[in-house]
N, C-alpha and C positions, 0 to 999 in steps of 0.2 A: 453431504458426502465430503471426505476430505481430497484436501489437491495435494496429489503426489509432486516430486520435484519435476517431475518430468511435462505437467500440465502447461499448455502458454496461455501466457498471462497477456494483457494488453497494455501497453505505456503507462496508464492511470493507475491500473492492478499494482504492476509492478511499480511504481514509486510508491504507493499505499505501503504496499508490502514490506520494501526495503525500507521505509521511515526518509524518503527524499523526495527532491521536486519532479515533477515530472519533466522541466528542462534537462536536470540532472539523469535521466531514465534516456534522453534522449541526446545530449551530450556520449553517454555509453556507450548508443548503438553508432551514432553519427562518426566519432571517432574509430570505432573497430577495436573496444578496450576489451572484449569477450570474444572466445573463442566461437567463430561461425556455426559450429554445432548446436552452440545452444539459443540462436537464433532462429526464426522461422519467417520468410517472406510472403507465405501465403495469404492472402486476405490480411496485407497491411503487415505491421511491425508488430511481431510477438517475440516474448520472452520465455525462456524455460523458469518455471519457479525457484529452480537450482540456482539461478542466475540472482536473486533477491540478496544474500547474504552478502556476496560478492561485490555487488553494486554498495552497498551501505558500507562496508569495508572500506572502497576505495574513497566514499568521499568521508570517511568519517577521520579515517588517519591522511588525511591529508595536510594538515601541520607539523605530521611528526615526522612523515616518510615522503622519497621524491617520489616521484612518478613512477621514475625506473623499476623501483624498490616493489612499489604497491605493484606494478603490473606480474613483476618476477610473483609476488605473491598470489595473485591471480590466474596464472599460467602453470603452476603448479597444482595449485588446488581445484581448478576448474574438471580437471578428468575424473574425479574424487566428485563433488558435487553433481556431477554433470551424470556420476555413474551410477546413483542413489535409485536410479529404475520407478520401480511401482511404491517404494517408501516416501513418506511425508519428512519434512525437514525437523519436524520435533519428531520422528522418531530415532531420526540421526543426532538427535541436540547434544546428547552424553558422551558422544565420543569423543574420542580426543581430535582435536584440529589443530593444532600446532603445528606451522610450519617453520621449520630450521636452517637456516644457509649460514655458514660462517660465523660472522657476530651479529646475525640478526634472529629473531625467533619473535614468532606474530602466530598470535591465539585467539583464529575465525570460531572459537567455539560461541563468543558470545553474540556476535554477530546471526552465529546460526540460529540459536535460541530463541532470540528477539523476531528472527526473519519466520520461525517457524512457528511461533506464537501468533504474528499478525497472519501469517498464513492460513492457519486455524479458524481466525476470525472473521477474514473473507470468506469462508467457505460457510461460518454461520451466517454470514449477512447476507449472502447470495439464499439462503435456505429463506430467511425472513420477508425474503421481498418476493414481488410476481411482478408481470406483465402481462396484464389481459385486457384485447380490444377494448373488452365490454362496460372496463374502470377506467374512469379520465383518460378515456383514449389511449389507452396501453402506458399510460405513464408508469413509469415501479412507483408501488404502493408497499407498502406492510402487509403482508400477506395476512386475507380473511378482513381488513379492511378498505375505507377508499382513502388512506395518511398516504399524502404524497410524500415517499424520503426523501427528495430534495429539498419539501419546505423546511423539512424536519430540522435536517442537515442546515439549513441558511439561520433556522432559529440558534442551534448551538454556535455558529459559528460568530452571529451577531452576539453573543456574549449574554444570550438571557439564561437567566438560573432554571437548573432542571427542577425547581417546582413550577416554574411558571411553566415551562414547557408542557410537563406531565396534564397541568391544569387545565391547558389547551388541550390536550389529546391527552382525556383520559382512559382511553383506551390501550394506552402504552405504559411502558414500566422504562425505568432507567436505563435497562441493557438495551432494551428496544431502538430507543434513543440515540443509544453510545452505536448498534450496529448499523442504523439506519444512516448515520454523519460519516461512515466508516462506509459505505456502501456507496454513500454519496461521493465520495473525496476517490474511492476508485472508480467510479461509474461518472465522471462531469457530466452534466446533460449538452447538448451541442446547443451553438446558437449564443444568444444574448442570454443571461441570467434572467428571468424574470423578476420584478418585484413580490415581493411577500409580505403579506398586511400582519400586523403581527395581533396576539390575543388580544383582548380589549382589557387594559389595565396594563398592559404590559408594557416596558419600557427599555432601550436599551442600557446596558450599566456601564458600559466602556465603547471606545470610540478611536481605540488610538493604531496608529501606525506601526507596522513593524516593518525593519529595515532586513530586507533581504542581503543574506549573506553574500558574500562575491563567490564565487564561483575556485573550484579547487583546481592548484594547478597542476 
């Protein structure tokens, strides 16, 4: 089933969604950079999916524009997004989004596109997975088997090549794979990470650190 604008999302979702961290997902809400409507308090901190383009927006131009700048763009467009109802954000992708003030003019079309693509995507990887008591303790599986996505997910992220993955679980195909890391990364499981024993043969190929960016001002 696809997620209209209008569905909320949860912090993980939502930085999945918009392509940022989830500090960054929470920075958003902590400050009060979105307009309260398209917040929801109930049961924890949710997002309106509308809310996805907008968040990737403000921290992607954040070198190029102040703050000020990026919010006026955000305050405009957000009744516009917010107002997208029972539509899907790729179905809104073609329109035009340009917003125009004086000598500035800033074009959320791509932002929507890319927000409503990964949107798409959760909504296949939500279909791929289950939770049932009855499989490793309600762990999300791949649906129709017992593939834990999380291991799935820790294998990609440990840098193993998707033939060795597939080799381990052949039962899965590439997409599988790609939706189940994507499931994983908006779904974190709570708690400690567990260890994950990796296929026999299998090795990791990289190792290295990546330097978190600073934070937008």
């Amino acid at each position: 089933m696809l997620i209209t604008a209008t569905e909320l999302l949860k912090p993980p979702e939502a930085a999945a969604v918009a392509g940022v961290s989830l500090r960054d997902v929470n920075r958003v809400v902590d400050e009060r950079l979105l307009p309260a409507d398209l917040l929801a308090a109930e049961d924890g901190r949710r997002l309106r999916a509308a809310t996805c383009p907008m968040i990737a927006f403000y921290f992607a131009s954040a070198r190029r524009l102040a703050a000020e700048e990026r919010l006026a763009v955000l305050n405009a467009m957000a009744p516009r997004l917010g107002g997208l109802g029972s539509r899907t954000l790729s179905e809104a992708a073609d329109e035009d989004w340009t917003w125009r003030e004086a000598y500035l003019a800033v074009d959320l079309g791509p932002f929507v596109r890319a927000a409503g693509e990964r949107l798409d995507k959760l909504a296949e990887a939500r279909a791929l997975v289950e939770n049932n008591h009855d499989i490793l303790g309600g762990a999300p599986v791949v649906r129709g088997s017992r593939v834990p996505v999380h291991d799935v997910a820790a294998l990609v992220a440990a840098g193993l090549p998707m033939e060795r993955i597939l080799s381990a679980y052949p039962s899965l195909d590439g997409r599988q794979v790609d939706l189940a890391a994507f499931y994983a990364a908006a779904n974190p499981p709570r708690g400690r990470p567990r260890s994950v024993e990796l296929p026999a043969g299998a090795r990791i190929v990289t190792d290295r650190r990546v330097v978190r960016r600073r934070a937008a001002a």
